[in-house]
N, C-alpha and C positions, 0 to 999 in steps of 0.2 A: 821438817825439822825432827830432831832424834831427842825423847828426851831420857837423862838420862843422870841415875846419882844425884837427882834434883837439879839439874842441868840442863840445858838447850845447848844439843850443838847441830848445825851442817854438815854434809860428809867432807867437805875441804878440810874443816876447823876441827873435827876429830880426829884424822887419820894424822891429822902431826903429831898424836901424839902417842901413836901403836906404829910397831914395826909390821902388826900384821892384824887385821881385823880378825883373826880367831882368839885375839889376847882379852876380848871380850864377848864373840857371838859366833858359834861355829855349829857345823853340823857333821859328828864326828863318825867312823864305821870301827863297829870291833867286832869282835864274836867274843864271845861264851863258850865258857870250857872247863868246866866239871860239872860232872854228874847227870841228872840228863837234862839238863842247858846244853850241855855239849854240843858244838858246832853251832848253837841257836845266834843269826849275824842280830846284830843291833844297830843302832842309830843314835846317838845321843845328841840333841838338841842344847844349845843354852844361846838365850836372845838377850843378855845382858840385865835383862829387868831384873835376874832373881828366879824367872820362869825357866825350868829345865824340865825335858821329859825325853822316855825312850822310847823310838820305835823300832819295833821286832819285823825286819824284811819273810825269816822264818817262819813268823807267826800271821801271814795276811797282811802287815802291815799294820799290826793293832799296834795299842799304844800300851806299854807295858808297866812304866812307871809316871811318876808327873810331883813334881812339886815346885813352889815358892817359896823363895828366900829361908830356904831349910825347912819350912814347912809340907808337911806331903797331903796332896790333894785327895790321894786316891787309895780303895782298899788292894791288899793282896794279901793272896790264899797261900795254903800251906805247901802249896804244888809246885811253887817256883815256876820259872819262865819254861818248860818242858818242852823239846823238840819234837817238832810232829811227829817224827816217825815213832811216838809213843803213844800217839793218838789214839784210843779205843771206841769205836763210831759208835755201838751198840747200844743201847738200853740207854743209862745214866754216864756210860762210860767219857762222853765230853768232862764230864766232875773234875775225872783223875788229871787234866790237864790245863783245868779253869783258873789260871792265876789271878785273874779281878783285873787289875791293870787299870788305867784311867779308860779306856776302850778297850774291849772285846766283840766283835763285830758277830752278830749271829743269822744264818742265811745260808745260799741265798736262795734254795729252793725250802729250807724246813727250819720254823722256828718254834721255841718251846718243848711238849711236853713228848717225850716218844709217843710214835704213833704206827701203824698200816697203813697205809695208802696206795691205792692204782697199783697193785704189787711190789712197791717199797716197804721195806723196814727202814724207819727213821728215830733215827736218835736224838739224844736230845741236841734242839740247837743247832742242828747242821755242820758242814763242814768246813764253812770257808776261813774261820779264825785258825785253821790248822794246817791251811793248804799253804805251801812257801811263794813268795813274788817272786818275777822273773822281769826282766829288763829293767833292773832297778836303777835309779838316778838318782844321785843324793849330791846336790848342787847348793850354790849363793853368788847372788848377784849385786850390783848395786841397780837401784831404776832411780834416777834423781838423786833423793837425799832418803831412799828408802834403802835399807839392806835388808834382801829375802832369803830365806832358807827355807829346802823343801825335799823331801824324799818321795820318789814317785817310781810306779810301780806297777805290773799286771800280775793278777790271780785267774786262774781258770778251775771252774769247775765243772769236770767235760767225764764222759765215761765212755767207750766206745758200742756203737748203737744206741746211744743213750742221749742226754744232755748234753748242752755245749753254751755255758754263760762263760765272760769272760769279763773282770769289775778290773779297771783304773784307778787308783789309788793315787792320789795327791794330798801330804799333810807338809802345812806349813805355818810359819810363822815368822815376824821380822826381827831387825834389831831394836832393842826397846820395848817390845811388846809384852803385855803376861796375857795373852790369848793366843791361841793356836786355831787353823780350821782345819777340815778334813775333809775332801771333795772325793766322791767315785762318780764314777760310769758303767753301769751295767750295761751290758749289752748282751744279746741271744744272736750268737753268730751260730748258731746249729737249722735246721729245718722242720723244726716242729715246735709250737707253742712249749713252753716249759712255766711250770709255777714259778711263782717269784716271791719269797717273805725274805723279810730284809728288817734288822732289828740295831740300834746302837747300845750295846749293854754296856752306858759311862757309871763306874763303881766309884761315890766317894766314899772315904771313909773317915777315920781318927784324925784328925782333930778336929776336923768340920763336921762331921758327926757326933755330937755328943747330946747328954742330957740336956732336951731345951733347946736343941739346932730344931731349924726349922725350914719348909718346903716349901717353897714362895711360886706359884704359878697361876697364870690366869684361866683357871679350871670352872667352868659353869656346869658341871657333870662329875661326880665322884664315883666309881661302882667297883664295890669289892668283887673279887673274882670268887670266892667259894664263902663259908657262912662265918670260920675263922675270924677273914678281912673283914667282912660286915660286925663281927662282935666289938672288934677293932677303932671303926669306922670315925667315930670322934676324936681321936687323934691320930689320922691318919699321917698327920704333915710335920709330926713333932718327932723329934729325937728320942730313943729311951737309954739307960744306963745299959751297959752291956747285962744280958739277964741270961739264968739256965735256962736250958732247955726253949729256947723261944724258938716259934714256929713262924715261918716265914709270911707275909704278908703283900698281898699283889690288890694293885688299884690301878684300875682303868681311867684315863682320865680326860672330856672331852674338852678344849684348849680355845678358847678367843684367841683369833690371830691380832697383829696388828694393821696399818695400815698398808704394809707392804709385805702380809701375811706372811710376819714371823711369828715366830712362838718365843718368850723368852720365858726361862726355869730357872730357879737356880736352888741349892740348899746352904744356907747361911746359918753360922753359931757368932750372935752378937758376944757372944759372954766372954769369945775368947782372948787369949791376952789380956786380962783386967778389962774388957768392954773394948775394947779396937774393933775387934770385930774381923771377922776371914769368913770369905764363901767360896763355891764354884759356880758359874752362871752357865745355861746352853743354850745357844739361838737355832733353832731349824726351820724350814717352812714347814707350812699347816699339805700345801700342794704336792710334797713328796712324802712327806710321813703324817699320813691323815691321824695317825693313832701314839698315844703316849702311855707306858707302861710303869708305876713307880713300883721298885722292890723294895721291901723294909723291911729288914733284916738283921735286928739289934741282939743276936746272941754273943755268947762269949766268945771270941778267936773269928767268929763271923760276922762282923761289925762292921755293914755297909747299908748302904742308901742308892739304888738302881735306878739314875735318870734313862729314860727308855726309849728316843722317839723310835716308834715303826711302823709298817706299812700292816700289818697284823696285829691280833692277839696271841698271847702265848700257850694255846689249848692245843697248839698241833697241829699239819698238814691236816690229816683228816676233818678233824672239828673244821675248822677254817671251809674245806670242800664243800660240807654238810650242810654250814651255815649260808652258803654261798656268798662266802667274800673272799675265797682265793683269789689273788690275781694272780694274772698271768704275764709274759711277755713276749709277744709272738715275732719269727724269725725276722732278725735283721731291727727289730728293735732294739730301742735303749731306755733307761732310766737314769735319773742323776739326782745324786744325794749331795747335802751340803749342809756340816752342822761346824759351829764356831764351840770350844769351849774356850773359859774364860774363868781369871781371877778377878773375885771380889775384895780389895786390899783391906779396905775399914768398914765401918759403916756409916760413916759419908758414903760410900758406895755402894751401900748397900740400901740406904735410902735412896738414893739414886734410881737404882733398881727396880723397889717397888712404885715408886713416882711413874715407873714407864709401864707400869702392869695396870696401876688403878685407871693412866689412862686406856689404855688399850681395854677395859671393861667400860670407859665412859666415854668411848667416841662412836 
């Protein structure tokens, strides 16, 4: 059943009453065209609940906007949606095209901080959030009384005598839902072992970010990454007011799965709407992203909160090599990612929420 405008209906029992199911749930293609968005294609989703969000084919298939019932879930940067071919791989040069977006995908050989490595120069972050999909499908179905929408997609990121990964991209969502998933498949169809970091950089921001929001995760391990974080460290999980000059803040964080070793997060501001309450919640597993990264990052115009699953820290290929926890993926291999995001409506749901974390620390 679908439900819907406070409603229950079947798909017999709704479609009397549209001449066309995109009169409430579609998944629409345009492009972008000024400035340098130009030619950048998109995607626009809306699943009737209120949940609407864009995905960027141009941009790897990230997700570039996202909000509820007028609400906007997620941050974004003064850069706008920027078409790769203005991509600058070098140094910090990923910055100049970091829009925030509800996902930015970072990977899939190099995540974090520039580095040297095995005679690479790597930048920050790597390249795959800038590399364009190719065989894209941007389809909807009905299966029963479910209606699916879903844009699907390959990136490669291949160089010749070099590497040859090639990631699957599936994001979807139905009718009635305010969650969306996001499914890849890497795979190494080249002939020689290749590193593999793989990072989901989910940015919320304003207005789930505010003074007093808060970071709800079943974390038995907190570790700041430099002495900053640690000065920090007591309120790591809390909201701040937008402040000068504030310096960014990274927490490692080691995760209780649950019984079917998920991991649920999420960052919630009970306060807002007079006490109603709105969050964003993330489900992944603990078996493909063993590592979670939070960004907090409460400056003025930079006003986000970085949900992070990945399969790394963000110190670098190199660091990573040194530390010996690169992974790798050797030819003919694959890996497979699978992360849900998701609205928290009130907080009835949001007690919800932490009811399923206390247990998951008490089973």
């Amino acid at each position: 059943m679908i439900n819907l405008y406070g409603a229950t209906y079947d798909r017999v029992e709704l479609l009397r009453y549209v001449g066309d199911i995109s009169q409430i749930a579609h998944a629409k293609v345009s492009q972008l065209a000024d400035g340098s968005e130009k030619g950048v294609d998109a995607i626009d989703f809306r699943t009737g609940s209120g949940l609407c969000f864009t995905v960027l084919p141009s941009r790897g298939l990230d997700i570039a906007y996202a909000e509820y019932q007028g609400i906007p879930l997620c941050w974004r940067s003064s850069t706008g949606d920027v078409h790769p071919a203005y991509y600058e791989p070098q140094g910090l040069g990923w910055l100049r095209s970091f829009s925030g977006g509800l996902l930015t995908t970072c990977g899939m050989r190099q995540v974090g901080v520039p580095s040297h490595d095995d005679d690479e120069e790597l930048g920050l972050h790597g390249r795959v959030s800038h590399i364009p999909a190719k065989n894209v499908w941007v389809d909807s179905r009905w299966e029963g009384h479910r209606y699916l929408l879903w844009a699907q997609g390959k990136v490669t990121e291949t160089a010749a005598l070099g590497e040859n990964l090639s990631r699957t991209r599936r994001v979807w969502s139905e009718l009635g839902s305010h969650t969306l998933h996001v499914e890849d498949i890497v795979e190494n169809v080249g002939y020689q072992d290749s590193p593999h970091m793989y990072l989901f950089h989910i940015n919320v921001g304003f207005p789930i970010l505010a003074d007093g929001s808060e970071f709800l995760a079943p974390s038995t391990q907190v570790t700041p990454r430099d002495e900053q974080a640690a000065a920090n460290l007591n309120n790591y999980n809390l909201g701040e007011p937008p402040t000068v000059d504030f310096q960014e803040l990274v927490y490692y964080h080691t995760m209780e799965a649950d019984v079917h070793n998920h991991i649920h997060v999420a960052l919630v501001n009970r306060a807002f709407n007079d006490g109603q309450g709105i969050g964003v919640s993330v489900r992944y597993h603990k078996t493909q992203f063993p590592n979670f990264v939070q960004w907090k990052m409460c400056g003025e115009g930079t006003y986000v909160m970085g949900l992070e699953p990945s399969n790394c820290l963000v110190d670098g290929r190199a660091s990573a090599r040194e530390a010996g926890t690169l992974q790798f993926i050797e030819p003919g291999g694959r890996r497979h990612y699978e992360v849900e995001i998701g609205v928290l409506a009130s907080n009835a749901e949001i007690d919800a929420f932490e009811e399923k974390i206390a247990a998951t620390h008490n089973q």
